[in-house]
Short mmCIF file of the C-alpha atoms (twelve columns), coordinates in Angstrom:
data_MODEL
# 
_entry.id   MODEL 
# 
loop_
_atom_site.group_PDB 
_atom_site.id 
_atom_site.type_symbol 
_atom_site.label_atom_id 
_atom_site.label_alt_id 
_atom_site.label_comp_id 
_atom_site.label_asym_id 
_atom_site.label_seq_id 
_atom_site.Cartn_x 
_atom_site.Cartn_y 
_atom_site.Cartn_z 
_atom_site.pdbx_PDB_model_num 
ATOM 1   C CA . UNK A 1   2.472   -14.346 3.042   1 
ATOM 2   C CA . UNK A 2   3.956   -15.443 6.007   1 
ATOM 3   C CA . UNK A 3   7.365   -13.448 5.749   1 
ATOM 4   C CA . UNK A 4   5.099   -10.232 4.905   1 
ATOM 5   C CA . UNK A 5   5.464   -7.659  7.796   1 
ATOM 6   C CA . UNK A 6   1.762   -6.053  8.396   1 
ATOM 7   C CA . UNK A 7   2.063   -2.979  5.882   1 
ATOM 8   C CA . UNK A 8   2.889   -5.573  2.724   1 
ATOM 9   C CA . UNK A 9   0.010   -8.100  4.096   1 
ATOM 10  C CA . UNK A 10  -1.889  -5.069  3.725   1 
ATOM 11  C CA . UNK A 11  -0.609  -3.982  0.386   1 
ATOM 12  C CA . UNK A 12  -0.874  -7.687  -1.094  1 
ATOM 13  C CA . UNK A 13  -5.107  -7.573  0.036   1 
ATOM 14  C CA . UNK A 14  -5.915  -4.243  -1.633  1 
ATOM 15  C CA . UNK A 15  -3.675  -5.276  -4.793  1 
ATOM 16  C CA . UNK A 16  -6.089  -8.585  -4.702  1 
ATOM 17  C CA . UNK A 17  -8.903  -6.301  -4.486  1 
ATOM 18  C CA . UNK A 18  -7.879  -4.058  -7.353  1 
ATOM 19  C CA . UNK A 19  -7.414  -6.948  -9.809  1 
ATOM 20  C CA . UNK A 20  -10.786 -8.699  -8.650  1 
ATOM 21  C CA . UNK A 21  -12.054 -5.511  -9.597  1 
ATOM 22  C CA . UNK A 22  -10.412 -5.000  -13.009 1 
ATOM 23  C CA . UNK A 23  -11.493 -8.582  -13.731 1 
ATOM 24  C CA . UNK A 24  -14.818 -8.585  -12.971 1 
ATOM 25  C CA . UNK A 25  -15.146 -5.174  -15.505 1 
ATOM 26  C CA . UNK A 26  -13.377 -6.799  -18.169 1 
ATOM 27  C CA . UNK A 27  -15.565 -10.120 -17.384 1 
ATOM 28  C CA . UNK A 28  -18.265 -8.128  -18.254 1 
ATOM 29  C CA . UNK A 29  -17.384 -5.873  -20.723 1 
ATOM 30  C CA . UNK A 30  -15.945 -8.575  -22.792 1 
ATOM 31  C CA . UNK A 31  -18.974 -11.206 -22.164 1 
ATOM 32  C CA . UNK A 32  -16.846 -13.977 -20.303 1 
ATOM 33  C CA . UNK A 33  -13.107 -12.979 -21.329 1 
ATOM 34  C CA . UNK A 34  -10.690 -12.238 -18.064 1 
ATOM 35  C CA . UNK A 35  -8.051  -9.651  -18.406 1 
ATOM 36  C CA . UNK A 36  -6.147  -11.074 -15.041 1 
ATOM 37  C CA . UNK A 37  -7.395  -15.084 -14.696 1 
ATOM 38  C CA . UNK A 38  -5.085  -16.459 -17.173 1 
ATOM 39  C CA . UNK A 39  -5.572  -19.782 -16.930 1 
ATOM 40  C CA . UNK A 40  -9.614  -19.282 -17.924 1 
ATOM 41  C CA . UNK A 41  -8.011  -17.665 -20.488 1 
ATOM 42  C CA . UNK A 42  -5.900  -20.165 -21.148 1 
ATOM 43  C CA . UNK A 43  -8.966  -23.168 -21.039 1 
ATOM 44  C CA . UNK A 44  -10.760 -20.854 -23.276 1 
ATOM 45  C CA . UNK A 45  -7.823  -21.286 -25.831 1 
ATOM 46  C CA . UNK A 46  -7.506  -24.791 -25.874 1 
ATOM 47  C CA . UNK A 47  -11.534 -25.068 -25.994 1 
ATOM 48  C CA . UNK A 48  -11.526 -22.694 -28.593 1 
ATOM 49  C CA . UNK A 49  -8.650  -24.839 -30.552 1 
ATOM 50  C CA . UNK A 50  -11.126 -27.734 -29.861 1 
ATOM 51  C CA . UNK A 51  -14.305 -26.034 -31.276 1 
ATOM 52  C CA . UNK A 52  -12.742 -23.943 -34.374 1 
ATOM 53  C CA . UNK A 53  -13.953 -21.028 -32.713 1 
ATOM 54  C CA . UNK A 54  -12.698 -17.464 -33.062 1 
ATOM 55  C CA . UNK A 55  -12.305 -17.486 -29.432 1 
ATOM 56  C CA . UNK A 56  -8.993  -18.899 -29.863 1 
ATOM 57  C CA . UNK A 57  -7.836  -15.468 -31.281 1 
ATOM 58  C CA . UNK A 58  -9.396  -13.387 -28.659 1 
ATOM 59  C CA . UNK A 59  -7.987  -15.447 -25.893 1 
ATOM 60  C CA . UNK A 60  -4.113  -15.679 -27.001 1 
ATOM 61  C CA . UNK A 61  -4.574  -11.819 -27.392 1 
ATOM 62  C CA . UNK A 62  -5.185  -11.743 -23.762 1 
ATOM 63  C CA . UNK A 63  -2.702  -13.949 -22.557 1 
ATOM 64  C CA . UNK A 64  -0.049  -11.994 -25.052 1 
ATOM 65  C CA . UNK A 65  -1.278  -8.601  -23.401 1 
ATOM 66  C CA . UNK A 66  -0.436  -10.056 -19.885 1 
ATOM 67  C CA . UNK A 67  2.820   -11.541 -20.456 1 
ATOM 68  C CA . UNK A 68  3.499   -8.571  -22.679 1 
ATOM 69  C CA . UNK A 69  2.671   -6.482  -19.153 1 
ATOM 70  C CA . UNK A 70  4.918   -8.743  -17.327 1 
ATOM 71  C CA . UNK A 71  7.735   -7.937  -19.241 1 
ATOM 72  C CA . UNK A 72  6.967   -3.958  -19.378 1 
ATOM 73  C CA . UNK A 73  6.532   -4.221  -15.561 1 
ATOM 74  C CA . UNK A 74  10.219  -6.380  -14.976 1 
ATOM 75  C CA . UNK A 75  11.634  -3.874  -17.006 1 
ATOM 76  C CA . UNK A 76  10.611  -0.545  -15.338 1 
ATOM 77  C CA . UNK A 77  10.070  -2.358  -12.327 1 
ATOM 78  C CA . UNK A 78  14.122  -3.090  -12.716 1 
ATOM 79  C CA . UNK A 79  14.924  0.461   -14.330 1 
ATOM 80  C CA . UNK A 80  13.467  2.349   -11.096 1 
ATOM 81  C CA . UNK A 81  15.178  -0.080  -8.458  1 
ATOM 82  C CA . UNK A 82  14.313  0.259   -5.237  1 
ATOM 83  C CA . UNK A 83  11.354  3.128   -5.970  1 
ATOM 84  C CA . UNK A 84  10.144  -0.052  -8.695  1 
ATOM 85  C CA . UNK A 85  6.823   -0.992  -5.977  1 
ATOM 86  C CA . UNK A 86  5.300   2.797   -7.024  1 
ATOM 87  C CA . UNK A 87  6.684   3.079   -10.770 1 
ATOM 88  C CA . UNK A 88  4.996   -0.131  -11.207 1 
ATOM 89  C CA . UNK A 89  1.597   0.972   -9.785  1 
ATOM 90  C CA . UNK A 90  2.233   4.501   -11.530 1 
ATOM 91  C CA . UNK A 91  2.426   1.930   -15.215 1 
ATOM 92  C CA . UNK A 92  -0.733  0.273   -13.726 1 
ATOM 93  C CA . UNK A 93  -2.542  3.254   -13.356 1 
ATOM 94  C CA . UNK A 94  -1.521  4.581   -16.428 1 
ATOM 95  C CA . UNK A 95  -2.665  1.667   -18.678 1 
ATOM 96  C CA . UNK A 96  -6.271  1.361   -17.002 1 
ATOM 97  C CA . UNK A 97  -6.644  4.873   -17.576 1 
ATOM 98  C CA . UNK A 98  -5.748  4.175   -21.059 1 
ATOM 99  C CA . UNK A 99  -8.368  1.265   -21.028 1 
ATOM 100 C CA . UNK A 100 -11.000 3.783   -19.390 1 
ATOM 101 C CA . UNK A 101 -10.672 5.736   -22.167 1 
ATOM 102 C CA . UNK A 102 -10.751 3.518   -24.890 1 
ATOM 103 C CA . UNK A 103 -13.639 1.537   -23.053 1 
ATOM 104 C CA . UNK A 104 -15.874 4.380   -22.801 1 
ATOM 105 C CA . UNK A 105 -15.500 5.172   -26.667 1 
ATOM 106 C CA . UNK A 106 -16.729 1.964   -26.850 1 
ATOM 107 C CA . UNK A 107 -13.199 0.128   -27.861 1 
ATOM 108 C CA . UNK A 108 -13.938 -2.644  -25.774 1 
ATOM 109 C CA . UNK A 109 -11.222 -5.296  -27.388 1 
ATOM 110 C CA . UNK A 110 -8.391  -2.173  -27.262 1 
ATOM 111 C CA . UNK A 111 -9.563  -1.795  -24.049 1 
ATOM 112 C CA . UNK A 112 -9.318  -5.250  -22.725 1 
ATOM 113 C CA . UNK A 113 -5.680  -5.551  -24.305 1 
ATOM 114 C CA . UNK A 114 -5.132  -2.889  -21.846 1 
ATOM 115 C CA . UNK A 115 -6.503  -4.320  -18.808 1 
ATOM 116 C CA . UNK A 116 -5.022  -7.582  -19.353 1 
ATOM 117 C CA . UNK A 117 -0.948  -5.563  -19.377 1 
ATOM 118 C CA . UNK A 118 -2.360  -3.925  -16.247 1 
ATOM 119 C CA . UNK A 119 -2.677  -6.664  -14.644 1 
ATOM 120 C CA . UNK A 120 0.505   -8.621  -15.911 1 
ATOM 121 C CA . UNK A 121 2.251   -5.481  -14.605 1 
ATOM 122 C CA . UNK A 122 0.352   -5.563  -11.281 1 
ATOM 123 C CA . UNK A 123 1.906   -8.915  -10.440 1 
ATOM 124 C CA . UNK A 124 5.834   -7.333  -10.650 1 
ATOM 125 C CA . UNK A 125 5.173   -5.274  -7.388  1 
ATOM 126 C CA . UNK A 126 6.228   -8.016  -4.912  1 
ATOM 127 C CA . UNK A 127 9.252   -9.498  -7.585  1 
ATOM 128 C CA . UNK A 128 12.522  -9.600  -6.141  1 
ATOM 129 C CA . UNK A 129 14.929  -10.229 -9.548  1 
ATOM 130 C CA . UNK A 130 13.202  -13.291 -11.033 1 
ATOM 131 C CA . UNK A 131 10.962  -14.196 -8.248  1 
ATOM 132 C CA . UNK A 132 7.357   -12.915 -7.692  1 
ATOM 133 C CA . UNK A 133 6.739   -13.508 -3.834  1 
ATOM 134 C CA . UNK A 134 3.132   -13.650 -3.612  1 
ATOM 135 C CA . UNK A 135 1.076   -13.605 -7.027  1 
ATOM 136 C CA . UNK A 136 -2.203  -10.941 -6.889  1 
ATOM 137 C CA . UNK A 137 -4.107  -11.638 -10.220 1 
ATOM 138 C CA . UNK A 138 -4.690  -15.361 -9.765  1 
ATOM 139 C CA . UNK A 139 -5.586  -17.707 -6.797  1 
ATOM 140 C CA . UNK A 140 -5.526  -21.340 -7.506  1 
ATOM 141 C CA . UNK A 141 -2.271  -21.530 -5.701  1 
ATOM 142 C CA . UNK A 142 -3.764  -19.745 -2.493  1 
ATOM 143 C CA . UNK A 143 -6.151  -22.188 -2.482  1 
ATOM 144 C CA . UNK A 144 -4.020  -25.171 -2.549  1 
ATOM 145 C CA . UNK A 145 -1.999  -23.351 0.259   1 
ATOM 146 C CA . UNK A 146 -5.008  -22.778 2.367   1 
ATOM 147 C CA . UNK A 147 -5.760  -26.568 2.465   1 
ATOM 148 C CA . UNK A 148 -2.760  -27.415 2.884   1 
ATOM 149 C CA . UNK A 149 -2.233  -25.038 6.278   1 
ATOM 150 C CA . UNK A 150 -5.337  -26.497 7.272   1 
ATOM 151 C CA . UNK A 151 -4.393  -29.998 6.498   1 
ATOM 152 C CA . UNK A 152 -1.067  -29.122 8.770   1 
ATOM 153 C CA . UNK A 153 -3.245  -27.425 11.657  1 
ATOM 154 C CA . UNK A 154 -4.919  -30.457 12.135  1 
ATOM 155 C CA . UNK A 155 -1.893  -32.481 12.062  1 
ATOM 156 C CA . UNK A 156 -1.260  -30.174 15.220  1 
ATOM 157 C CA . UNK A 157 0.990   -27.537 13.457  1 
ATOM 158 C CA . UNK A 158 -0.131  -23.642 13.760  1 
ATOM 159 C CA . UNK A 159 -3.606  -23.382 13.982  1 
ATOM 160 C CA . UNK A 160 -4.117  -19.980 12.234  1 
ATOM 161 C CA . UNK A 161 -1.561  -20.094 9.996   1 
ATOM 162 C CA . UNK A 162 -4.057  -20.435 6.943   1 
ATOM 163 C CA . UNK A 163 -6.054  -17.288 7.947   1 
ATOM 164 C CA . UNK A 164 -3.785  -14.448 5.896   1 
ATOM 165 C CA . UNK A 165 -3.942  -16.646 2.488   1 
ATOM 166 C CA . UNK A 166 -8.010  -16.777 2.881   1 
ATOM 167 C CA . UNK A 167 -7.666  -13.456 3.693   1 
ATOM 168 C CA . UNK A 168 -5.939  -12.560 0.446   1 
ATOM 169 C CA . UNK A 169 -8.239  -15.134 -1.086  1 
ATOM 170 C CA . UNK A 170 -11.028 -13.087 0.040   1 
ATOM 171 C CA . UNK A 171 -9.934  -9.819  -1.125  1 
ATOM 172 C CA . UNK A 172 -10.167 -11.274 -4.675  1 
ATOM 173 C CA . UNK A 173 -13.639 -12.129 -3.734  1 
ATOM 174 C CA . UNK A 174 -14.594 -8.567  -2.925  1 
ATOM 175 C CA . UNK A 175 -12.506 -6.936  -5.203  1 
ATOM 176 C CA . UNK A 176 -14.671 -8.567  -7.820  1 
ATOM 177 C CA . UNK A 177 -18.211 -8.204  -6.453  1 
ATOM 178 C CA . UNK A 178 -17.467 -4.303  -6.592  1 
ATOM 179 C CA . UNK A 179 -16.248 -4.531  -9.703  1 
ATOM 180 C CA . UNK A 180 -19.040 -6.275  -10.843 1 
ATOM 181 C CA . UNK A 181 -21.673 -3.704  -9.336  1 
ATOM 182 C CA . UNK A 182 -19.347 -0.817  -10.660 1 
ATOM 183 C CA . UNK A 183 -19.546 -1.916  -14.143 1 
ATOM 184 C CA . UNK A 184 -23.415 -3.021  -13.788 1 
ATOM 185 C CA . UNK A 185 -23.841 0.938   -12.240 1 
ATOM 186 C CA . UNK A 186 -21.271 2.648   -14.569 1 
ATOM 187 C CA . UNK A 187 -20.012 0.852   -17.657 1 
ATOM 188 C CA . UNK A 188 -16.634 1.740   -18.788 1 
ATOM 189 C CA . UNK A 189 -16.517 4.681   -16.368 1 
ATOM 190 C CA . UNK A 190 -16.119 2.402   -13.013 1 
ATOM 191 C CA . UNK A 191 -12.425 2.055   -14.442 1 
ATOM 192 C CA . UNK A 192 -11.450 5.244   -13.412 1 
ATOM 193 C CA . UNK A 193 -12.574 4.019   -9.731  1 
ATOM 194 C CA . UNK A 194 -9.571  1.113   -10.321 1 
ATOM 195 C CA . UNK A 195 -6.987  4.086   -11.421 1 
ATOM 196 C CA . UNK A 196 -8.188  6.304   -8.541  1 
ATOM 197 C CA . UNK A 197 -7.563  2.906   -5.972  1 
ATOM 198 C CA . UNK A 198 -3.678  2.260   -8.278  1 
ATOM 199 C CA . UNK A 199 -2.658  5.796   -7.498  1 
ATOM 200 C CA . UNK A 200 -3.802  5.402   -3.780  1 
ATOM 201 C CA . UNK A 201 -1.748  1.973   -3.081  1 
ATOM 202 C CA . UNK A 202 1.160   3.535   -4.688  1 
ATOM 203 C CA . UNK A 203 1.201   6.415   -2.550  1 
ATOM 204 C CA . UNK A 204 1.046   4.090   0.518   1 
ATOM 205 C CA . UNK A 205 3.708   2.146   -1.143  1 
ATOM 206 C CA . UNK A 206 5.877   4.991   -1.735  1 
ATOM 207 C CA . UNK A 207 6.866   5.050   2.069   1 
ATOM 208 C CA . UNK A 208 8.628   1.714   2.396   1 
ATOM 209 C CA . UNK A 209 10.207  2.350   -1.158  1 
ATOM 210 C CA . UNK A 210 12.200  4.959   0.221   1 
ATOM 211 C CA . UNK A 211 14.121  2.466   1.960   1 
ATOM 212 C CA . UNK A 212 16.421  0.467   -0.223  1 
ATOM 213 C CA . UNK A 213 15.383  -3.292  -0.020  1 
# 
């Protein structure tokens, strides 16, 4: 975060948002399953292992959607070069419309294989080759970063140099209490809100694309 210029710190909060959001409906909808927290998903597969429990199936579909979505996203992501920031938010949009569709026929598993690429693909927009600069579904690592700028401003480094990771943190937070309240307000139907939000950031992304990078 702390090479981002002001329009990508901006960018990298509302992408936070949007998969706190998708996460929190698929949370729901699946009854404690995330389709963007892998490593739940991955605790949930070695308790499931543990326990014999079909859990173990329904996690290690997850975690093959997302990785599945990484891969999707590299490869557009790579195909559209330096347009890939809004092709890869087009995919995203795309695939939770998919999983709006499905999830208000009531093909809540379909739907949640959908989510889960969504949000694999989500995490390609700030790649550079093989790198990922920043990662937007998952936070344990901001966290770790946070106390450790903190650690460092008490040391007598920067003072405030923690303040955009909590802020990214936070957009996680928020993300997912809207999501939750969508879902709660709307069932399947507050997906189309995450689409709606996809197809926004891309079109604010679409101005910096134009530049080659």
């Amino acid at each position: 975060m702390k090479t981002f210029d002001r329009h990508d710190r901006l960018l990298a909060i509302g992408l936070s948002a949007l998969a706190g959001y998708v996460d929190a409906v698929g949370f729901l909808a699946t009854g404690g399953f995330f389709v963007s927290f892998m490593s739940g998903n991955s605790t949930r597969l070695g308790v499931g292992i543990g326990e014999w429990s079909v859990n173990v199936a329904i996690a290690a579909m997850l975690i093959g959607s997302f990785l599945i979505g990484v891969i999707v996203g590299s490869l557009v992501g790579r195909a559209a070069g330096h347009r890939h920031r809004a092709v890869v938010l087009v995919l995203l949009a795309a695939l939770l419309a998919g999983a709006a569709v499905l999830g208000q026929f009531g093909a809540v598993w379909p739907a949640a294989v959908l989510m889960a690429a969504a949000m694999g693909a989500e995490n390609i927009f700030f790649a550079e080759g093989t790198e990922v600069r920043v990662g937007l579904t998952y936070m344990t690592g901001r966290l770790v970063k946070i106390g450790q700028l903190i650690a460092a401003a008490l040391a007598g480094g920067d003072r405030w140099a923690w303040v955009p990771h909590l802020v990214l943190w936070s957009g996680l937070i928020v993300g997912g209490a809207a999501g939750a309240a969508a879902f709660l307000a709307m069932g399947g139907a507050s997906l189309w809100i995450a689409v709606a939000a996809a197809l926004g950031i891309a079109a604010i992304a679409r101005g910096p694309d134009a530049v080659a990078r």
